[in-house]
C-alpha positions as a Markdown table, in Angstrom:
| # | Residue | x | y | z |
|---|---|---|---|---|
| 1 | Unk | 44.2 | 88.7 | -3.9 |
| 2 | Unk | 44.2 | 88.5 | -7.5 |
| 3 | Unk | 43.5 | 84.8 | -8.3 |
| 4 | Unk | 43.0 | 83.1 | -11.6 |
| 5 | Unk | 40.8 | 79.7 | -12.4 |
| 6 | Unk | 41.6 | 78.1 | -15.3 |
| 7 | Unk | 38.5 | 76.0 | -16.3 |
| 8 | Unk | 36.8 | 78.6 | -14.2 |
| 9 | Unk | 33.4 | 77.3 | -16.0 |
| 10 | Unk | 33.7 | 73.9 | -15.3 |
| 11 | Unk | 32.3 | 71.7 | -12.9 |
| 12 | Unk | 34.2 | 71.8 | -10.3 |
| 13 | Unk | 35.7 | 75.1 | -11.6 |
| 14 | Unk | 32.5 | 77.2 | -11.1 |
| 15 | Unk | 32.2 | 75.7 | -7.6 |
| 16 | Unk | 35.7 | 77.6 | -6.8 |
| 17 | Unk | 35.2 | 80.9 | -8.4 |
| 18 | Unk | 31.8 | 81.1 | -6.3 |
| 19 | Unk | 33.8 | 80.2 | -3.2 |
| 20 | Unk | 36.9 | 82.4 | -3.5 |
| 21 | Unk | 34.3 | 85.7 | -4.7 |
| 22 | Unk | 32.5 | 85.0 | -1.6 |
| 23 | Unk | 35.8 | 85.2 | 0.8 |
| 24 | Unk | 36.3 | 88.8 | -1.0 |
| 25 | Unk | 38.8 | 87.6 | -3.6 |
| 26 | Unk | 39.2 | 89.4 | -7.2 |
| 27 | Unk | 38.4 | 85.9 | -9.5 |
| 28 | Unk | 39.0 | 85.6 | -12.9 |
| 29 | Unk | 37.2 | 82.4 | -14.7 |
| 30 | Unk | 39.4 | 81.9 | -17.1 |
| 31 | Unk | 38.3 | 79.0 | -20.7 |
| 32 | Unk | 38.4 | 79.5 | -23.9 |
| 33 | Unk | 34.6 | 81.5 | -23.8 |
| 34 | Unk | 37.0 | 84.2 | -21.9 |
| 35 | Unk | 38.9 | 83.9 | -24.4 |
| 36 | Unk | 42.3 | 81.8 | -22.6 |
| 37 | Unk | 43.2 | 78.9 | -24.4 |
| 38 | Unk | 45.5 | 77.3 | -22.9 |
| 39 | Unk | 46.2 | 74.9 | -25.8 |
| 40 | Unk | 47.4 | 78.0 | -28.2 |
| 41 | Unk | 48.2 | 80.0 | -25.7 |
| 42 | Unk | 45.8 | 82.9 | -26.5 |
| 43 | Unk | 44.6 | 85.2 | -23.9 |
| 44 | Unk | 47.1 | 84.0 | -20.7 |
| 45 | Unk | 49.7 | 86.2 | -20.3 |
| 46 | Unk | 46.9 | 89.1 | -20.2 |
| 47 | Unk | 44.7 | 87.1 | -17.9 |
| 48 | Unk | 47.8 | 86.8 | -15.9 |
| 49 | Unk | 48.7 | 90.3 | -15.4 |
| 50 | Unk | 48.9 | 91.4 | -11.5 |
| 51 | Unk | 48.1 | 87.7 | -10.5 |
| 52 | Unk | 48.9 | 86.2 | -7.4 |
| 53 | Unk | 47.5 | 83.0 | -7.7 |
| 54 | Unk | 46.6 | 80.1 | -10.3 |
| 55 | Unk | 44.4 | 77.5 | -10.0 |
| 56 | Unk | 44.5 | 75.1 | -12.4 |
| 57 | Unk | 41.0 | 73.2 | -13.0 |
| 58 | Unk | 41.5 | 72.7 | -16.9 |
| 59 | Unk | 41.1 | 69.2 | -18.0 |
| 60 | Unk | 41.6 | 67.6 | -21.0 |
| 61 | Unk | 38.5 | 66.2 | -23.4 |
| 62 | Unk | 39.5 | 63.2 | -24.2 |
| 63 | Unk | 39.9 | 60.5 | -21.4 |
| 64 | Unk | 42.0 | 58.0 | -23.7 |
| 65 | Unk | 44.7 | 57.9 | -26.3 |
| 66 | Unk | 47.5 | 60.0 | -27.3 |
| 67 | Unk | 45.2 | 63.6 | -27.3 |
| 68 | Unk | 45.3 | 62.9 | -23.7 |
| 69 | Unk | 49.2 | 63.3 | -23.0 |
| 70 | Unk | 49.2 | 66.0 | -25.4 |
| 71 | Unk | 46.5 | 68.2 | -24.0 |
| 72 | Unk | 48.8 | 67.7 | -20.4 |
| 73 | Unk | 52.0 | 68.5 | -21.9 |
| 74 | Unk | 51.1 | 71.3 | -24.4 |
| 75 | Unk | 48.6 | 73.0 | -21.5 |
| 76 | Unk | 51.3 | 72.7 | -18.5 |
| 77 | Unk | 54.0 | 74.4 | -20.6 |
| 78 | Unk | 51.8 | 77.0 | -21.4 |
| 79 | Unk | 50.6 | 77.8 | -18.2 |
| 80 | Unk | 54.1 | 77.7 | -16.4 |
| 81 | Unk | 56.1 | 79.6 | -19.0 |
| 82 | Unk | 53.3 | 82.3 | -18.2 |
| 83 | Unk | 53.4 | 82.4 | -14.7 |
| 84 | Unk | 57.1 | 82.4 | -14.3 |
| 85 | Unk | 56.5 | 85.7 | -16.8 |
| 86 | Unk | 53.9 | 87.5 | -15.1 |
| 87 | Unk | 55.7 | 86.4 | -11.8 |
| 88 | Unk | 52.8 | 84.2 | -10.0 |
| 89 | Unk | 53.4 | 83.7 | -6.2 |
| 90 | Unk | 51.8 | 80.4 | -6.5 |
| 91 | Unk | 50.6 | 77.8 | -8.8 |
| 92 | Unk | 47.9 | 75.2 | -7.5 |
| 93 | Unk | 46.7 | 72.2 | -9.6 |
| 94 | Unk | 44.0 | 69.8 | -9.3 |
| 95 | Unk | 45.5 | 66.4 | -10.4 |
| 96 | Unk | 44.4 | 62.5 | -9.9 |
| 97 | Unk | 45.5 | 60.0 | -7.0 |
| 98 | Unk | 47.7 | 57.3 | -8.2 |
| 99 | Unk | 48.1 | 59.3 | -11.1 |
| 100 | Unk | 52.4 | 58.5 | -10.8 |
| 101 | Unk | 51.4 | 54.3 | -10.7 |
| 102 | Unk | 49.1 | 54.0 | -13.5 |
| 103 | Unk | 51.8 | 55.1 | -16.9 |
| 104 | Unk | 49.5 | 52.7 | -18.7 |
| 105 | Unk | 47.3 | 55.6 | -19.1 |
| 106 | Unk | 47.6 | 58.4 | -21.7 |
| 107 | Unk | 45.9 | 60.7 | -19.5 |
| 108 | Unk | 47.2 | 59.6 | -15.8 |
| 109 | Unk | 50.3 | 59.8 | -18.1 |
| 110 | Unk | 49.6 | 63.5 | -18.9 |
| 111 | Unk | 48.5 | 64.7 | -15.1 |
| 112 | Unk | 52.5 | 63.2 | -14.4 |
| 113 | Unk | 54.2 | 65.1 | -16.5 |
| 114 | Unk | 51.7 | 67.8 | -15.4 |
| 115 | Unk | 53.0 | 67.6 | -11.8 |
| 116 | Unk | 56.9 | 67.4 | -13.0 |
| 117 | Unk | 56.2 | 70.5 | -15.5 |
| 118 | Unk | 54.8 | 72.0 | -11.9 |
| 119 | Unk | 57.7 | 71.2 | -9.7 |
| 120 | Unk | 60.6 | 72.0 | -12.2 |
| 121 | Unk | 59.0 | 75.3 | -13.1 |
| 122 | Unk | 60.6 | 77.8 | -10.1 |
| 123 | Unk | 57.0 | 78.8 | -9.2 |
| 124 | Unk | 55.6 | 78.2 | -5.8 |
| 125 | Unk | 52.8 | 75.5 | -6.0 |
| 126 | Unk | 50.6 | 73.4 | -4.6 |
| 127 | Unk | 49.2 | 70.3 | -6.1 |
| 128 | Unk | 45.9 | 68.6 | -4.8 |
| 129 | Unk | 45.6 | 64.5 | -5.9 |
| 130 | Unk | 41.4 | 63.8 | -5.7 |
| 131 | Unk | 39.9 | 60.6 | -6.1 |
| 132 | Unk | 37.2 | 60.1 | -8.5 |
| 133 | Unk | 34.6 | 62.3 | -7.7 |
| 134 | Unk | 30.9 | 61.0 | -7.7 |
| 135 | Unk | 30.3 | 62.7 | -10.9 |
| 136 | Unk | 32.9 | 61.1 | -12.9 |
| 137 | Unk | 30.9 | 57.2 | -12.1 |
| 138 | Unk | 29.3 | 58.5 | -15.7 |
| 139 | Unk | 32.3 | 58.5 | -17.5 |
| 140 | Unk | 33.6 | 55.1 | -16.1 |
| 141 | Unk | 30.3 | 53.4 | -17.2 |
| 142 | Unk | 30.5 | 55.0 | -20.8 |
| 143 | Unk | 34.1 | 54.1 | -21.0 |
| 144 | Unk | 33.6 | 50.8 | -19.8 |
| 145 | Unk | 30.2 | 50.2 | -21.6 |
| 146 | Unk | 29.6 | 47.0 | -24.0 |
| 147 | Unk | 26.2 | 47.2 | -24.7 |
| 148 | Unk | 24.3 | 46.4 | -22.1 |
| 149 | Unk | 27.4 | 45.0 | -20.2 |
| 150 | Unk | 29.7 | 47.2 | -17.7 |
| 151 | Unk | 33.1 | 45.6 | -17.6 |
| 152 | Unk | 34.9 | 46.6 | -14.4 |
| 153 | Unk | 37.6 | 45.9 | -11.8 |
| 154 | Unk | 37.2 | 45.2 | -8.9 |
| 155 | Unk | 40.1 | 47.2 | -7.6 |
| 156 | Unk | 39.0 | 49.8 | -4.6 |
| 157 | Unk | 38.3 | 53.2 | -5.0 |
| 158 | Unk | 37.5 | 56.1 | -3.0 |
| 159 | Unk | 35.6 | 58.3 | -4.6 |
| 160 | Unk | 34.6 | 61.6 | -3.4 |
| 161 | Unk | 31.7 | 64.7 | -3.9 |
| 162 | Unk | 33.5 | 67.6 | -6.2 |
| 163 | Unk | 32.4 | 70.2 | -3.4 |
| 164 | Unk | 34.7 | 68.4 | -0.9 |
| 165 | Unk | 37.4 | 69.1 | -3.6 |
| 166 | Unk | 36.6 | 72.8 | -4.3 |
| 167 | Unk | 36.4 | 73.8 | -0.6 |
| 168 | Unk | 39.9 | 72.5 | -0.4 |
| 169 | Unk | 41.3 | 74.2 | -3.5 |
| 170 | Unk | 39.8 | 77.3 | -2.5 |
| 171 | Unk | 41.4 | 77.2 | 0.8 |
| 172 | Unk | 44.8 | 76.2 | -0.9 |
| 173 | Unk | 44.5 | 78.9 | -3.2 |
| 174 | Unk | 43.8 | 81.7 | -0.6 |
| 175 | Unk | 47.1 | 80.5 | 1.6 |
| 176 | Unk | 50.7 | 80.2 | 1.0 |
| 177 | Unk | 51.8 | 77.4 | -1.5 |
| 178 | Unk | 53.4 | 74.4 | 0.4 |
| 179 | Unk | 55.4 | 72.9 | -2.4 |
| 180 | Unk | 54.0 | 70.0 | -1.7 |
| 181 | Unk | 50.9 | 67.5 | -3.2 |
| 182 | Unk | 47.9 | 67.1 | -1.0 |
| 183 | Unk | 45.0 | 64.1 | -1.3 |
| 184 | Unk | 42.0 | 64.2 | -0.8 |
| 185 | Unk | 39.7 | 61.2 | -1.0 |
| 186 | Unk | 35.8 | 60.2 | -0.2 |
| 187 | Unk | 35.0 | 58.8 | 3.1 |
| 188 | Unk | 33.9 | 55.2 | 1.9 |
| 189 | Unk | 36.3 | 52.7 | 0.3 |
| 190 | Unk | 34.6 | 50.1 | -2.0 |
| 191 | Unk | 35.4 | 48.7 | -4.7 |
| 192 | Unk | 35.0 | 50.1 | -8.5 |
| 193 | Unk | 32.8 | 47.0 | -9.7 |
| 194 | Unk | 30.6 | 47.3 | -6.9 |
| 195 | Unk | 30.0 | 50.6 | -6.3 |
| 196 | Unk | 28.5 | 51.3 | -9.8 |
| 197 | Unk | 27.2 | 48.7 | -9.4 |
| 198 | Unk | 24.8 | 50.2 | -7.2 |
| 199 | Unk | 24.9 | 53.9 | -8.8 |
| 200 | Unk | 23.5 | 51.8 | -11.4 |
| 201 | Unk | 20.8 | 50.3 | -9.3 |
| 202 | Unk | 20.0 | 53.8 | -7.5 |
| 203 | Unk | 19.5 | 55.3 | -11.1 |
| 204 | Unk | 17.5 | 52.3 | -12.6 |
| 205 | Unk | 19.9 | 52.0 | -15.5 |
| 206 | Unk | 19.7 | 49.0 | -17.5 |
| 207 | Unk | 23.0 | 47.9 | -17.5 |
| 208 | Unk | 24.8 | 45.2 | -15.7 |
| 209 | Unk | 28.2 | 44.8 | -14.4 |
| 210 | Unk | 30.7 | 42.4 | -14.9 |
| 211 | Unk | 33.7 | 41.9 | -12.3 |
| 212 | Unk | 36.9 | 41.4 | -14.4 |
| 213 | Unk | 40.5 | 41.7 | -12.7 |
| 214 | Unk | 42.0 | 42.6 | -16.1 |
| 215 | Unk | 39.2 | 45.3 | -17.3 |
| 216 | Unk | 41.2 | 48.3 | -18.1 |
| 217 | Unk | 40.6 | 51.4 | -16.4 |
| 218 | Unk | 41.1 | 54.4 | -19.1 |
| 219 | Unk | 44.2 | 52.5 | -20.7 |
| 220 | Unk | 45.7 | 51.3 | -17.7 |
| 221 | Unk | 45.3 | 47.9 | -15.5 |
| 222 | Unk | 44.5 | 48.9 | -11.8 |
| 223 | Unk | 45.6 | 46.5 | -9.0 |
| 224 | Unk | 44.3 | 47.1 | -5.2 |
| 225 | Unk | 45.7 | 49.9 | -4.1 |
| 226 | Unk | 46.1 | 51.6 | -7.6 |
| 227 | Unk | 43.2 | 54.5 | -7.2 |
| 228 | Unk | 43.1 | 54.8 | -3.3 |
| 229 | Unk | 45.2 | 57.3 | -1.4 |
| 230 | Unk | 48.2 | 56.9 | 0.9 |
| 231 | Unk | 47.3 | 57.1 | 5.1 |
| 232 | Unk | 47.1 | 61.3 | 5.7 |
| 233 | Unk | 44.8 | 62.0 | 3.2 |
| 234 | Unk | 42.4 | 64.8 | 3.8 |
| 235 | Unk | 38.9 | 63.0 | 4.2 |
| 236 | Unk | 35.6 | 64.7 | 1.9 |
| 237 | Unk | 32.6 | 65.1 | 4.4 |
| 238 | Unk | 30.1 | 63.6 | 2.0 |
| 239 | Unk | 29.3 | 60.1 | 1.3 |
| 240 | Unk | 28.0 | 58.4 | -1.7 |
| 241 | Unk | 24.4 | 58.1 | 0.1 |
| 242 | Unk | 23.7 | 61.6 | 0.8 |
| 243 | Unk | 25.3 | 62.6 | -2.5 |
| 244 | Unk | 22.9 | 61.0 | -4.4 |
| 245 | Unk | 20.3 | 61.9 | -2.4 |
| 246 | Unk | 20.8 | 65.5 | -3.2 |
| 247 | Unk | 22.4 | 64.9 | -7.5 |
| 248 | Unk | 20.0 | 65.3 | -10.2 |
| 249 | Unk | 20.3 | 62.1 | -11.1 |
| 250 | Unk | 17.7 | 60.8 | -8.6 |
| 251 | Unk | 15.0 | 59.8 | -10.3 |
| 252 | Unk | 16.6 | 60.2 | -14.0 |
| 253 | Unk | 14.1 | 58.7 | -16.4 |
| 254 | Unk | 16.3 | 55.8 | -18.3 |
């Protein structure tokens, strides 16, 4: 098969092109340093050509605010106007759990109308909802960061190791699409405030966190159940303890 990553030099994107090249698959890594931009639109219907299937890795840069939405909603109309061209077989997307219950957010906002560009398009897909993967605990302290302060809620979350998620999407990618969404979440439930609050313990950062019920979460206020999966989820092998046992962030000099 002819499959194309987009954000095929990505974290999580790399991770998939390795895995499908190694099943004997013809894998193109599509970004903007291949010269697809899927913002303008430059490069796809040629990296298209002959495809049978998409996976869609891209994310946007910014986490928050209205270049959020945008980068969604320009990218997803790019991408299915030129599948339904070159005439892809089927379309799979890597999106965010509870992405349809948090509309506070500009960029859970986005990864909706994402899905609905998806679904309305005619193209057969398959769309995979992760937790927050390990990795992304950076980006929740920075965005939460007040000097030395980590404001947080205390809402559960699931997170789960990136290489769960690829093995999936490669999978998905390699089969018939389903026309359905698919979630996948870590195998440890615990909530947001706490768990960084020992990531930030294992890596000696020096940087406390405060429990607040109201602390918003990339735009959006998170109740309970906001960030954790429904019952059926698929289930990621690793846990947060041999995770960081094996990130580069053990022993990070802060």
């Amino acid at each position: 098969m002819k499959i194309v990553v987009i954000g095929g030099n990505g974290l999580i994107g790399k991770n998939i092109v390795r895995r499908l090249r190694a099943d004997g698959h013809l894998v193109v890594a599509a970004s903007r340093s291949t010269g697809v931009d899927v913002i303008t639109g430059v490069g796809l219907a040629g990296a298209l050509v002959n495809t049978d299937a998409v996976v869609d890795v891209s994310n946007s840069p910014e986490f928050d605010g209205p270049a959020a939405f945008d980068f969604f909603k320009t990218a997803g109309i790019n991408i299915v106007e030129a599948e339904v061209a070159a005439g892809v077989k089927h379309h799979v997307a890597l999106s965010v759990v509870g992405t349809e219950r948090l509309a506070g957010s500009p960029y859970l906002r986005g990864k909706a109308l994402q899905d609905r560009l998806i679904r309305d398009s005619g193209v057969p897909f398959t769309v995979v909802h992760a937790t927050q993967f390990f990795e992304f605990l950076l980006g929740i302290i920075d965005a939460a960061m007040r000097g030395q302060t980590v404001r947080l809620s205390p809402a559960h979350i699931q997170p789960v190791a990136s290489d769960d998620v690829a093995a999936l999407m490669a999978d998905i990618a390699a089969a018939r699409a389903t026309n359905q969404t698919i979630e996948i979440a870590g195998p440890e439930r615990e909530r947001m405030s706490e768990i960084v609050q020992r990531f930030l313990t294992e890596i000696e950062a020096p940087y406390d966190v405060i429990t607040d019920a109201d602390a918003p979460y990339f735009g959006a206020t998170l109740d309970d159940d906001s960030l954790v999966p429904a019952d059926g989820a698929r289930i990621g092998t690793m846990a947060f303890g041999p995770w960081f046992a094996q990130s580069e962030l053990r022993g990070a000099d802060w």
